[in-house]
C-alpha positions in Angstrom: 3.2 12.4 10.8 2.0 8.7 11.4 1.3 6.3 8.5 -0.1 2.9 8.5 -0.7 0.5 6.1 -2.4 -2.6 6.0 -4.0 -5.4 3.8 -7.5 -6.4 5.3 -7.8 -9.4 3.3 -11.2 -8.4 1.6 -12.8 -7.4 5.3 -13.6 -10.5 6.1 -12.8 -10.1 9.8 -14.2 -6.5 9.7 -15.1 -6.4 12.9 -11.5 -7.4 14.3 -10.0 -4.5 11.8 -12.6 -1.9 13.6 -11.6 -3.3 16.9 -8.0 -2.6 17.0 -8.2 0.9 15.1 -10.8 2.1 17.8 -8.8 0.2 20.6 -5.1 0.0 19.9 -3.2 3.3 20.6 -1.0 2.6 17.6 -4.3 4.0 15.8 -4.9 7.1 17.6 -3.6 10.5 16.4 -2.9 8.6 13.0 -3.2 10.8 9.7 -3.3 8.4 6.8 -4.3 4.5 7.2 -3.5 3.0 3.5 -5.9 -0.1 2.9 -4.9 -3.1 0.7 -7.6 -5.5 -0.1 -10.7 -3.7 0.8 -14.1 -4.7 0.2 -17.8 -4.2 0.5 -19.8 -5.5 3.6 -23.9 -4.8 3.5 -23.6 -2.5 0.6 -20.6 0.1 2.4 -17.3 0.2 1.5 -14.9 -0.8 4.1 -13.0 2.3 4.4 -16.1 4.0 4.9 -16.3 1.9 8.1 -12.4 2.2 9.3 -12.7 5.9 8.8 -15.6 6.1 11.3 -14.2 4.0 13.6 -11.3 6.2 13.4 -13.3 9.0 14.9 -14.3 12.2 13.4 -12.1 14.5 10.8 -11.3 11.4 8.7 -12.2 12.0 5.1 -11.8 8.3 2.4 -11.7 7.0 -0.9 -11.5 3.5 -2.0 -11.4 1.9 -5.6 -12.2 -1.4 -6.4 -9.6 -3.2 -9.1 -10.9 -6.5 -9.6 -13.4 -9.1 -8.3 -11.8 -11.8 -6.4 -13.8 -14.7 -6.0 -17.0 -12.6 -6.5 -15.6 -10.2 -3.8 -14.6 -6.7 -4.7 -11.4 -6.1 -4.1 -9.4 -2.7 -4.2 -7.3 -0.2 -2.3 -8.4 2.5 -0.2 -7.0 5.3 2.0 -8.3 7.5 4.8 -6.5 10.7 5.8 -6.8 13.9 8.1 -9.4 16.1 6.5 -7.1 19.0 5.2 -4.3 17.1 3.9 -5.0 16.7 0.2 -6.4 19.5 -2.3 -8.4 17.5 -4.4 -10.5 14.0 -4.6 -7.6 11.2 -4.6 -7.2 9.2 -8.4 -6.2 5.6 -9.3 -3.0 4.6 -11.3 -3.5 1.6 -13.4 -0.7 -1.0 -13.5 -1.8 -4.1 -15.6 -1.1 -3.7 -19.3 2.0 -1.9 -18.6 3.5 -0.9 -22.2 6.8 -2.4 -22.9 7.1 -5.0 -19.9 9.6 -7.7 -21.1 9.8 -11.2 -18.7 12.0 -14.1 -19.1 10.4 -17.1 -20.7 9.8 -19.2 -17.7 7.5 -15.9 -15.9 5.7 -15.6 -19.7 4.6 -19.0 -19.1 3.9 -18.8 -15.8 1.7 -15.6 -16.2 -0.2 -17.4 -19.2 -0.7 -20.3 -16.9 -2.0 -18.0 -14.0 -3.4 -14.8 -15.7 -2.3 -11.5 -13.5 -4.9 -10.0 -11.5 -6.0 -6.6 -12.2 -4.1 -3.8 -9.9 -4.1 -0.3 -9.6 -2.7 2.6 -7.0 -4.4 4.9 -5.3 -2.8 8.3 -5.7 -3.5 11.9 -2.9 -1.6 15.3 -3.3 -1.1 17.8 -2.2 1.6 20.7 -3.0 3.2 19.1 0.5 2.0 15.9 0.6 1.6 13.1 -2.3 1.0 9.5 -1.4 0.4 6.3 -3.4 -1.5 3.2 -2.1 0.0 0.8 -3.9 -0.4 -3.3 -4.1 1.4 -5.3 -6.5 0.8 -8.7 -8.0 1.4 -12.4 -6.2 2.6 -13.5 -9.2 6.1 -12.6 -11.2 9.0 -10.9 -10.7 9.7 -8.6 -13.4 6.1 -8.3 -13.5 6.2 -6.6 -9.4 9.3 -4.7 -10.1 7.4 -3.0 -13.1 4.5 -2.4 -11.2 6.1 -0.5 -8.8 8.2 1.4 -11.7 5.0 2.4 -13.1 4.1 4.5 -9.6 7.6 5.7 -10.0 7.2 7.2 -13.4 3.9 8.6 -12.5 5.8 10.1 -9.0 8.1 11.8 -11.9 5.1 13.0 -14.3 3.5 14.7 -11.1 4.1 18.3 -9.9 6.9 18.5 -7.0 5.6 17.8 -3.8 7.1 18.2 -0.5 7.3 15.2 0.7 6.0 11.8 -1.4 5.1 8.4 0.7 4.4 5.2 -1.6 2.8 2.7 1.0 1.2 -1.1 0.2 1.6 -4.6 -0.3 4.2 -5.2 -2.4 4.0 -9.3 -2.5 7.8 -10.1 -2.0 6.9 -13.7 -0.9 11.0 -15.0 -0.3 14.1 -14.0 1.7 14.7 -10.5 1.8 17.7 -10.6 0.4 16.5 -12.5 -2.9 16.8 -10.3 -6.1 13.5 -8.8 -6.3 13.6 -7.3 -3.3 17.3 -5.8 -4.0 15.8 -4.7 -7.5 12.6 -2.9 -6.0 14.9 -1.5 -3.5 17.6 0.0 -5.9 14.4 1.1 -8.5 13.3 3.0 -4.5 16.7 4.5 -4.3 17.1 5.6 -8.0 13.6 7.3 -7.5 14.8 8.7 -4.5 12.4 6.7 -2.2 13.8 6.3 1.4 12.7 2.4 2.8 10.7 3.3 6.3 10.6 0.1 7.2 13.1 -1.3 6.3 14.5 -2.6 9.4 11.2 -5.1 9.7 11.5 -8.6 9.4 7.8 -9.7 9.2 4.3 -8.1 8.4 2.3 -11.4 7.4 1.6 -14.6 9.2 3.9 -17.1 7.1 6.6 -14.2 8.9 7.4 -13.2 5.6 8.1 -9.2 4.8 5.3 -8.2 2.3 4.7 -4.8 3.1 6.3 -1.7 3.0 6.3 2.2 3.4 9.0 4.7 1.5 9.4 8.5 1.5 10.8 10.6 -0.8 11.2 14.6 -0.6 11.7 16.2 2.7 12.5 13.0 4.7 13.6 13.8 8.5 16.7 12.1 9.3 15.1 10.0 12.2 11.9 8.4 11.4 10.7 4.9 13.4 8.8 1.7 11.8 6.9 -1.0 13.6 4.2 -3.5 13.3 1.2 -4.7 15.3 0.4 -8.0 16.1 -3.4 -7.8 15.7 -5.1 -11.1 14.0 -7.7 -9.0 12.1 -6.3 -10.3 8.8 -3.3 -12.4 7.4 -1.1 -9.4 7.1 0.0 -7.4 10.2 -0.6 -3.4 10.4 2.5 -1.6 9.5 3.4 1.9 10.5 5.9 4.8 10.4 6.3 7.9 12.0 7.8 11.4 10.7 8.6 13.8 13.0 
């Protein structure tokens, strides 16, 4: 199984994103592309788009969270028609109940409300995946984000095999503490990192992105990126035998 992921930055070099996934070989064969960031160009979703430029047997869904500077701007995926039972549904995660933050992110948040975020949730009885992108503001504020597609992961029948795939918004080292905590929050779930071994997926070569697998996760699995500028972030994929 091949799985990329990749924030278009609201389409607004559309035409480069169609390019490489016609083009690029990296593309070809894929079965799911999960979209961070997509829009609406001349009244058609931008997944809609990828997904025909992607060739034929490509189903899509994509859900808008928020306007962003009067764009719309929400996460989509396109997958192998067959793969998923029913029509894919979003998981909210702004007003999360019970999040507690330290003083300074409170005041930091009031100062620079959070934007509005959601995943994008498929499955399957073998297959469940989440598109997920988290805030650019706050730390606690990320890590419960991403808790709150882990708790939904645990509300959910058992599936096969689970992949949780998106921007997660880690601007700093990778070694700082919010990417240890999303990482040990991964493991406790019993997420396996994909890609971990990458160093950069955005242009200010910092590590934003990220794909993890829970379930029947083969023992060898490969990650890499694609230098394509279509957007600020770089496409990021994994492959399961």
């Amino acid at each position: 199984m091949r799985v990329c992921t990749w924030n278009i930055l609201l389409g607004l070099r559309l035409e480069k994103v169609i390019s490489a996934v016609r083009t690029a070989p990296d593309f070809h064969g894929l079965d799911l592309l999960a979209l961070q960031e997509a829009s609406m160009h001349d009244g058609r979703p931008d997944a809609a788009a990828v997904a025909q430029a992607m060739g034929g047997g490509y189903d899509w869904f994509q859900a808008t969270a928020q306007l962003f500077r009067g764009r719309e701007q929400g996460n989509a995926l396109i997958w192998r028609r067959g793969l998923f039972d029913s029509a894919p549904q979003t998981v909210s995660l702004s007003d999360l109940p019970g999040l507690r933050l330290g003083r300074v992110e409170r005041t930091l948040l009031r100062a620079i409300p959070p934007q509005r975020r959601i995943a994008v949730r498929a499955e399957s009885a073998a297959l469940r995946v989440y598109v997920m992108h988290l805030d650019v503001i706050g730390f606690a504020h990320k890590l419960e984000q991403f808790r709150a597609i882990v708790a939904d992961m645990a509300s959910r029948p058992a599936s096969r095999l689970t992949l949780v795939a998106g921007d997660l918004n880690t601007f700093g080292p990778p070694r700082l503490q919010l990417w240890r905590k999303i990482r040990a929050a991964a493991h406790d779930a019993g997420l396996v990192e994909l890609t971990r071994g990458l160093r950069r997926t955005h242009w200010t070569a910092q590590k934003l992105d990220a794909i993890y697998a829970g379930g029947a996760v083969p023992a060898t699995h490969r990650a890499w990126t694609l230098n394509v500028r279509a957007s600020d972030h770089l496409p990021v994929f994994a492959e399961l035998p």
